[in-house]
C-alpha positions in Angstrom: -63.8 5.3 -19.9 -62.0 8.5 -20.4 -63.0 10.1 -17.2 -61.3 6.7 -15.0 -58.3 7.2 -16.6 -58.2 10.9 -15.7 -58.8 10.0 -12.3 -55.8 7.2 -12.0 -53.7 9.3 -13.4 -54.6 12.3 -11.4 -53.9 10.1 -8.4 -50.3 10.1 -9.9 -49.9 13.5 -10.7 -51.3 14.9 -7.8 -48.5 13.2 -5.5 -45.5 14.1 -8.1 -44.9 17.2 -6.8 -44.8 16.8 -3.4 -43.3 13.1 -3.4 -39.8 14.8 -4.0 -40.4 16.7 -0.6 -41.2 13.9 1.6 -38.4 11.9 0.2 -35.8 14.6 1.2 -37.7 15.2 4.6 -37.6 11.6 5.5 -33.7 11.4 5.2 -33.1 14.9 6.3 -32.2 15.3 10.1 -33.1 19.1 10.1 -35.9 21.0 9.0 -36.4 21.6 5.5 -37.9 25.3 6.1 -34.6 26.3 8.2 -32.4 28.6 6.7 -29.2 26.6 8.0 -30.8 22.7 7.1 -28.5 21.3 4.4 -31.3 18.8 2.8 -29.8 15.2 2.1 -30.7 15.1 -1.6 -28.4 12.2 -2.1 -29.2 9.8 -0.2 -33.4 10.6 -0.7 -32.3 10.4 -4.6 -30.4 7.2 -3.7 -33.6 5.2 -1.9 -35.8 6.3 -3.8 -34.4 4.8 -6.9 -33.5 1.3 -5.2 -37.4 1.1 -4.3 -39.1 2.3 -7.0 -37.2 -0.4 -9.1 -38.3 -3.1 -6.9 -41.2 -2.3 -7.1 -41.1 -2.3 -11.3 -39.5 -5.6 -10.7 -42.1 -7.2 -9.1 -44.6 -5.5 -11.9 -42.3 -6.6 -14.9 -43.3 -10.6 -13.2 -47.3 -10.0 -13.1 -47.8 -7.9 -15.8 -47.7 -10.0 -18.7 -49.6 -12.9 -16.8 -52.1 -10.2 -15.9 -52.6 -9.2 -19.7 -53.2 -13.0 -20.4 -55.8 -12.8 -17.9 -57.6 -10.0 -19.3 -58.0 -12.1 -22.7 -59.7 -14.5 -20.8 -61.9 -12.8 -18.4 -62.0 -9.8 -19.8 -60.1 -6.7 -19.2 -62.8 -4.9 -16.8 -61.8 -6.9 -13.2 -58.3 -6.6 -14.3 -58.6 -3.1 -14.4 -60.9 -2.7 -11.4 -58.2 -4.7 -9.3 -55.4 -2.7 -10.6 -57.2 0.8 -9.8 -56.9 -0.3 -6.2 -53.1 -0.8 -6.0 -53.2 2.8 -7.7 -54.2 4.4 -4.3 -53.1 2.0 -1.6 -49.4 3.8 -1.4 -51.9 7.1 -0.9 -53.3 5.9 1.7 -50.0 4.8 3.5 -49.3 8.4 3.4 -52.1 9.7 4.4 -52.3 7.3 7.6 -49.1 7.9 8.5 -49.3 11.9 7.7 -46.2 11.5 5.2 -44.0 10.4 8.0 -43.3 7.1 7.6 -40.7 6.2 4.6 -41.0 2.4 5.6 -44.6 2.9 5.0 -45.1 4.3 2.1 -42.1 2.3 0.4 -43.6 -1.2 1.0 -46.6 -0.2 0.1 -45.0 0.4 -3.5 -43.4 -3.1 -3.4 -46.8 -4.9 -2.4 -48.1 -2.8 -5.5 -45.8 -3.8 -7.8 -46.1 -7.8 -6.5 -49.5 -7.3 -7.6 -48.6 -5.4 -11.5 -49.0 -2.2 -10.4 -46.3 0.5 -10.8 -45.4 4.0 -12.0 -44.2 2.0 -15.8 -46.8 -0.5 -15.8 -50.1 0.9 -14.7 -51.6 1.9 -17.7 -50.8 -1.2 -20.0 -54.5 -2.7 -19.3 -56.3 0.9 -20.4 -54.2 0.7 -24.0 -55.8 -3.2 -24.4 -59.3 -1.5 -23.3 -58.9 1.5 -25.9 -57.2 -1.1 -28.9 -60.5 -3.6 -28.3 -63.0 -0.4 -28.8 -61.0 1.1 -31.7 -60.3 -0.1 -35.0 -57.2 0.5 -37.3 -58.1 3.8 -38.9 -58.5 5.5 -35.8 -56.9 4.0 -32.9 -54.0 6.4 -33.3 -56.5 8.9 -32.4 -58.0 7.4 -29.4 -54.7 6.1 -27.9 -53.9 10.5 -28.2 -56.9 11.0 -26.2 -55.9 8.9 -23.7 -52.5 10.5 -23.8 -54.4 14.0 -23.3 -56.0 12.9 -20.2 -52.4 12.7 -18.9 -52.0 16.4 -19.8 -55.3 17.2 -18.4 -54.3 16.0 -15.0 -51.1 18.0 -14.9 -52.7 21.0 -16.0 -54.7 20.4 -12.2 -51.5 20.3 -10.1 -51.4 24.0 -9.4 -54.7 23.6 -8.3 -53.9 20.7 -6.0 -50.7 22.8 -4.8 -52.7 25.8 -3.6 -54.9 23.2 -1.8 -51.6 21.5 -0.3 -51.1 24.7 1.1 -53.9 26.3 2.2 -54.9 23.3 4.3 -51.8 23.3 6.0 -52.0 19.4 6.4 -50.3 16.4 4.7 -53.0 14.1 5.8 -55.7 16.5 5.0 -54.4 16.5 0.8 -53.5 13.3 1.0 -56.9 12.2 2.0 -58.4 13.9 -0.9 -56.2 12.1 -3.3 -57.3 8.8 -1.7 -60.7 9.1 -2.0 -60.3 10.1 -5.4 -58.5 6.8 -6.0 -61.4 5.0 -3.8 -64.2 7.1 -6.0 -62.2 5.9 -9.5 -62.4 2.2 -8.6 -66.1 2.3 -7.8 -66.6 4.3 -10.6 -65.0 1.9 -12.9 -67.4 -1.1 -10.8 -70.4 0.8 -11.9 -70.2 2.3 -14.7 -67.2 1.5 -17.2 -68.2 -1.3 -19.4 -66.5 -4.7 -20.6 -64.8 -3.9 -23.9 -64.0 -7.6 -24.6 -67.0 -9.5 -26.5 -67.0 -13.2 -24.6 -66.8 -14.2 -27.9 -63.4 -12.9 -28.5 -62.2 -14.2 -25.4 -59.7 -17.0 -25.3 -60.1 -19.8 -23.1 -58.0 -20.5 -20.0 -55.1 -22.9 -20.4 -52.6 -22.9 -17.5 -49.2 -23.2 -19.3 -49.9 -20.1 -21.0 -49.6 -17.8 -17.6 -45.4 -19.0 -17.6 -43.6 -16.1 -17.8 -41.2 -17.7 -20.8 -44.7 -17.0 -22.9 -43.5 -13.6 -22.8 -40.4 -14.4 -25.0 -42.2 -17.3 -27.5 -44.5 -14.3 -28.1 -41.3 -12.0 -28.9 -39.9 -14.9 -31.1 -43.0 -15.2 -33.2 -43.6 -11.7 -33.7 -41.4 -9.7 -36.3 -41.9 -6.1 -35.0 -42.5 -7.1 -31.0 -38.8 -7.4 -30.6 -37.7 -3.7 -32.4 -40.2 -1.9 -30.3 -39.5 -3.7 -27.4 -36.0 -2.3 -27.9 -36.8 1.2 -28.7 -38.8 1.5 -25.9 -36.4 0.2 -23.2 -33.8 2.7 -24.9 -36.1 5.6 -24.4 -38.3 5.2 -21.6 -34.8 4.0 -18.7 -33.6 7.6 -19.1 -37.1 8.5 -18.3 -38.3 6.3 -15.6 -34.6 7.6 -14.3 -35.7 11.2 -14.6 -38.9 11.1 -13.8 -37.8 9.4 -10.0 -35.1 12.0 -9.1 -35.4 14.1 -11.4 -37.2 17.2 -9.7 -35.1 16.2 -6.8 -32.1 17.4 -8.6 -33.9 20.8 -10.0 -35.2 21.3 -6.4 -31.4 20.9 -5.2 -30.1 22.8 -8.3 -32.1 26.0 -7.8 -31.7 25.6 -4.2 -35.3 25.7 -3.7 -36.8 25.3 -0.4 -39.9 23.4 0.6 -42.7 25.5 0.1 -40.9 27.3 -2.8 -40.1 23.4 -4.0 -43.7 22.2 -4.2 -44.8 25.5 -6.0 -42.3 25.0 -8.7 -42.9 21.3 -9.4 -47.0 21.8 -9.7 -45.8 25.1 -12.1 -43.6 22.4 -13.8 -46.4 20.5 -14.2 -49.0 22.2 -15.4 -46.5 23.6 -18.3 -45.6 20.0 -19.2 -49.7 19.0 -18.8 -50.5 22.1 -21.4 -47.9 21.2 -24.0 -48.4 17.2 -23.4 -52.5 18.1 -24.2 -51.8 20.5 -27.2 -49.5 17.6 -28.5 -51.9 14.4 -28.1 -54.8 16.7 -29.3 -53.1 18.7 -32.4 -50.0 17.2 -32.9 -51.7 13.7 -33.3 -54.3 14.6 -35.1 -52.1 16.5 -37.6 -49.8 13.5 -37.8 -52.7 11.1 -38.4 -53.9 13.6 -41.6 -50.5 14.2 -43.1 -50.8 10.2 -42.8 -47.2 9.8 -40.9 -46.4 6.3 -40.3 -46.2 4.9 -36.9 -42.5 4.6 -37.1 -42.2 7.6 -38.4 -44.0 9.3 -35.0 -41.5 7.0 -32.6 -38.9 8.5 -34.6 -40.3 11.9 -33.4 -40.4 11.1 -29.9 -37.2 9.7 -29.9 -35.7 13.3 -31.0 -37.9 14.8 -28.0 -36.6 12.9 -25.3 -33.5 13.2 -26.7 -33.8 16.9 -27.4 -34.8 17.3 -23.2 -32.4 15.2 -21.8 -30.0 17.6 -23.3 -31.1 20.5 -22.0 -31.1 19.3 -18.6 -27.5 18.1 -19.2 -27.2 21.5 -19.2 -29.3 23.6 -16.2 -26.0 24.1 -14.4 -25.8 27.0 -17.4 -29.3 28.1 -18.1 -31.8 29.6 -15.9 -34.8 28.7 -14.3 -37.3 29.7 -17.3 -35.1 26.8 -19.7 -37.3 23.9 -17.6 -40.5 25.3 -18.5 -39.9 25.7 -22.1 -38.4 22.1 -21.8 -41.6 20.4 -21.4 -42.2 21.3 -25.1 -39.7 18.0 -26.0 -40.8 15.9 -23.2 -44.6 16.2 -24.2 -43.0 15.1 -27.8 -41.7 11.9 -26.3 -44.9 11.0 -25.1 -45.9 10.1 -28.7 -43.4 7.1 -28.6 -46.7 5.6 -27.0 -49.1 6.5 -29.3 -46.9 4.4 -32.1 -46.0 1.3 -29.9 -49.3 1.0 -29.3 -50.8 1.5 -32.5 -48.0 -0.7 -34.1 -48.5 -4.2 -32.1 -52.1 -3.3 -32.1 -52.1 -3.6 -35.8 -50.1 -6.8 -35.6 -52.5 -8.6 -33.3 -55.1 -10.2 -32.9 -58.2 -8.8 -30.7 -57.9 -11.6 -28.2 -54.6 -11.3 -27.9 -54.5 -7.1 -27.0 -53.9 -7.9 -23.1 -51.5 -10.2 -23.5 -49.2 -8.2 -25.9 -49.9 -4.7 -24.2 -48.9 -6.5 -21.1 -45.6 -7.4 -22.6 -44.9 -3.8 -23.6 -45.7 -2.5 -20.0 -43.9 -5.2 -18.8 -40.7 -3.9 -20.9 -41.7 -0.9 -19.3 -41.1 -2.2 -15.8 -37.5 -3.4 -17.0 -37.0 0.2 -18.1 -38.4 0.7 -14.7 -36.2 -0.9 -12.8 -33.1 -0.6 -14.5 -34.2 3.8 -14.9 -34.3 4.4 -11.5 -31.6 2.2 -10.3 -29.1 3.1 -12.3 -29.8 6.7 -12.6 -30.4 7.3 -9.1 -26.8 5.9 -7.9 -25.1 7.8 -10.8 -26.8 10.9 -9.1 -25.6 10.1 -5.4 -22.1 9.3 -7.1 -22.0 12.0 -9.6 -23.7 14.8 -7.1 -20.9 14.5 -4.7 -18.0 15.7 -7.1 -20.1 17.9 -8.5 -21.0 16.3 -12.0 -24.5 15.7 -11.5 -25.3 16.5 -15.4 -23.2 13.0 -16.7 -26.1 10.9 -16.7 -28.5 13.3 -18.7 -25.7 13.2 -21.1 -26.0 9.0 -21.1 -29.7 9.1 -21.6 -29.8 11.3 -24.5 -27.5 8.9 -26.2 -30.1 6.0 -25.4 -32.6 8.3 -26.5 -30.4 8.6 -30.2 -29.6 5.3 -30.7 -33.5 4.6 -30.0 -34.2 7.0 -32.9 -31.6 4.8 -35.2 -33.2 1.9 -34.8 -36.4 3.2 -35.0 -35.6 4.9 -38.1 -33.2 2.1 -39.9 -35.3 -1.1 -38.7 -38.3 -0.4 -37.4 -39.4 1.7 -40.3 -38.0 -0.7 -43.1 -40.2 -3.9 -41.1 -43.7 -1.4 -41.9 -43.0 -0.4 -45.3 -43.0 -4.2 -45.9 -46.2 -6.5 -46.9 -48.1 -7.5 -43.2 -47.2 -11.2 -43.1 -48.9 -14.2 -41.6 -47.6 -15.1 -38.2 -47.8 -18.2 -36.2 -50.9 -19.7 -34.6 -51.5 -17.9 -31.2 -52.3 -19.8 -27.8 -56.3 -18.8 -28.9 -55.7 -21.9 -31.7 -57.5 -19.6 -34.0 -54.5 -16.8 -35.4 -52.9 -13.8 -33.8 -53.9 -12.3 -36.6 -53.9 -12.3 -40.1 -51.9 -9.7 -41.2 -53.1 -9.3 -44.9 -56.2 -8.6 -46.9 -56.7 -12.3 -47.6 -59.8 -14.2 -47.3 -59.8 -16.2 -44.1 -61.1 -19.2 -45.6 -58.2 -19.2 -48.5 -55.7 -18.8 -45.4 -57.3 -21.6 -43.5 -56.8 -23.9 -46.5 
C-alpha cells in the first residue's frame, strides 16, 4: 500500500512549489520575470484562500459519509474513487498549460463536492493502515505512512530541475498527471481490501446523515478533545500551508524562476527532517513508551515553535526557513497520536467512519485556515504587518498543547471504558480486558 500513498502524495508535493507561481501569474498583469513587474501577492494570497476553503467545505460534507461507506463496502473503492479526484485539478492545469485560474479553481471545488481536498485526502489511507495494524504497533505504521510524506518532498528538487529543463508547464504537468492516472490503476490492480467482509457493517440509510457525525462525538469520551486539538493546530496550518510560500516568495523578493527553486529547496529540507522524524523520532517515542498524548503534546510545541519563527522572517535571514522545517516536521506527529488514539477507542468496523470524522474536522480547519488567514494576509500585507497572524496561530498552536496536556492526557491515564452500542449493533468497541461474553450479559 505504501508505494500508492507515495504516489498521491507526490502528486501533492510535486505541484506545491510551483502552485504559488501560477497563483501570482494569474492575477499579475505584467510579467513575473520583468525587472519592473510589481507581482500582486495580495490579491493571489486572497483567492486562493477563498477557494481552497470551499473546496474543504464541500469535503468537510462527504467525508464522513464516505468513511461510513468504507465500513460497509470496504475501504478499497473508496480509495480508488478518491485517487481520482487527486489528479483531476492536474489535469486542468496541464490542459490549459497553467493558464486558466477558473479552471483549475473549479476543478478543486468539484473535488472537494466529491471528499477530496488538501485536509481530507488522506483520512481513508489511516482507516486502511488502522484495519491491517494492531495496537502495539500501529503507532509505527501510521509513522511510515507519515515518512512517505517526507519521501515525496525529498523528490521536489528533482521535479524542479525537470520543471525547468523542459521549459513547459504542460510538459511537467503532464508528468504529474499520469502519475496520478498510474496511482489509481495501481491501487485497481494490485492494493488489496483490508476490511474482512466479515467485519463489515451492513448498510442502513439513516446512518449516512451528516448529524451521525455529532451522535458519534457525544458517545465518545476522547473524540471530542482531539477533535479540538486538532482544529486548534492544523487552521494555522492549512492557513500557512495555502499562502504561506507566497508570503516568503514576496518577503525575499524572489522572482519566478528563483521562486520555484527555493520552494522545492524548501521542500526537500522539510521532506528530510519530516522522514528522520516519522522514522527515528517515532520509533524512539514508541520504545521510551511515550503516551499518545504525550506525542500531541510534542507536536503542539512544534507548530507552535514554527509559527513563531515565521512571525519573525522580517528579522532573520533566508537560512532561518530551512532550519524551520525541523518544528514543522515535529507537528506532523499530532497525526500519528490522533490516529493511534481513536484507533484504540474503536471498533474495527467502525475505522472509516471515525477517521472520516477527523478528516472531516480537518476540512473545517481547512476552511476556516485558509479563509481567515489569507484575508488577514491581504489586510495585514498592505500596512505592512504581514507577521500578525503567525503570531495568532502560535497561540492556537499553545492553547492546543494545554488542552492536550490538562485534558486529553488525564482522559488516557484513566481505565478504557465501555461505550455505547455503535450503528454495527454489535459495540464500538470494548474498551477493556473483559470477556465479551461477561459484557454481553
Amino acid at each position: 500500500v505504501l508505494p500508492a500513498c507515495f504516489l498521491a502524495i507526490l502528486c501533492n508535493t510535486g505541484l506545491n512549489p510551483v502552485l504559488p507561481t501560477y497563483q501570482v501569474s494569474w492575477f499579475t498583469e505584467c510579467d513575473l520575470d520583468s525587472p519592473e513587474c510589481e507581482p500582486n501577492y495580495e490579491e493571489a494570497q486572497k483567492w486562493a484562500g477563498i477557494f481552497d476553503s470551499i473546496q474543504n467545505l464541500c469535503a468537510f460534507c462527504v467525508v464522513p459519509q464516505l468513511g461510513r461507506v468504507s465500513d460497509v463496502i470496504g475501504r478499497k473503492p473508496i480509495i480508488i474513487f478518491s485517487s481520482i479526484f487527486l489528479w483531476l485539478p492536474l489535469l486542468s492545469l496541464w490542459v490549459t498549460n497553467a493558464e486558466s485560474p477558473l479552471a483549475y479553481f473549479s476543478t478543486t471545488v468539484i473535488c472537494g463536492i466529491f471528499g477530496s481536498s488538501k485536509s481530507t485526502y488522506i483520512g481513508i489511507w489511516n482507516a486502511y493502515i488502522a484495519d491491517v495494524t494492531s495496537e502495539s504497533n500501529r503507532r509505527l505504521h501510521f509513522g511510515y505512512l507519515g515518512s512517505i510524506t517526507g519521501l515525496s518532498m525529498l523528490m521536489t528538487p528533482l521535479l524542479n530541475k525537470l520543471d525547468l529543463a523542459l521549459h513547459s508547464n504542460a510538459s511537467f504537468l503532464k508528468i504529474l498527471t499520469l502519475c496520478g492516472v498510474v496511482n489509481s490503476i495501481y491501487i485497481l490492480l494490485v492494493v488489496p481490501e483490508s476490511l474482512e467482509k466479515n467485519r463489515r457493517n451492513s448498510f442502513r440509510r439513516r446512518k449516512l446523515f451528516p448529524t451521525e457525525m455529532f451522535k458519534l462525538m457525544k458517545r465518545s469520551r476522547i473524540l471530542p478533545w482531539v477533535s479540538l486539538i486538532m482544529l486548534l493546530g492544523t487552521t494555522p496550518e492549512f492557513g500557512v500551508a495555502e499562502i504561506g510560500l507566497i508570503y516568503l516568495n514576496d518577503e525575499y523578493s524572489l522572482k519566478k524562476d528563483e521562486a520555484k527553486s527555493f520552494n522545492s529547496k524548501y521542500f526537500a529540507y522539510l521532506g528530510c527532517t519530516t522522514l528522520v522524524t516519522q522514522l527515528l523520532v517515532v520509533r524512539l517515542l514508541d520504545w521510551l513508551r511515550i503516551r499518545n498524548s504525550s506525542t500531541i503534546v510534542l507536536s503542539q510545541i512544534g507548530n507552535c515553535s514554527h509559527m513563531l519563527v515565521y512571525a519573525s522572517l522580517h528579522l532573520l535571514p533566508i537560512w532561518a526557513v530551512y532550519l524551520n522545517s525541523i518544528p514543522t516536521s515535529l507537528g506532523f506527529l499530532a497525526n500519528i497520536g490522533f490516529n493511534s488514539l481513536i484507533a484504540d477507542r474503536m471498533g474495527k468496523g467502525e475505522y472509516g467512519f471515525a477517521m472520516g470524522c477527523l478528516s472531516a474536522v480537518s476540512g473545517i480547519s481547512g476552511v476556516l485556515g485558509p479563509l481567515m488567514f489569507s484575508q488577514l494576509f491581504a489586510a495585514l500585507g498592505k500596512v505592512g504587518e504581514p507577521y500578525v497572524p503567525f503570531l495568532i496561530g502560535a497561540c492556537m498552536s499553545f492553547t492546543g498543547l494545554l488542552v492536550a496536556l490538562l485534558v486529553l492526557r488525564p482522559i488516557e491515564m484513566t481505565p478504557k471504558r465501555l461505550v455505547n452500542f455503535s450503528h454495527s449493533r454489535v459495540y464500538s468497541r470494548l474498551e477493556t480486558d473483559e470477556d465479551v461474553s461477561e459484557v454481553y450479559e
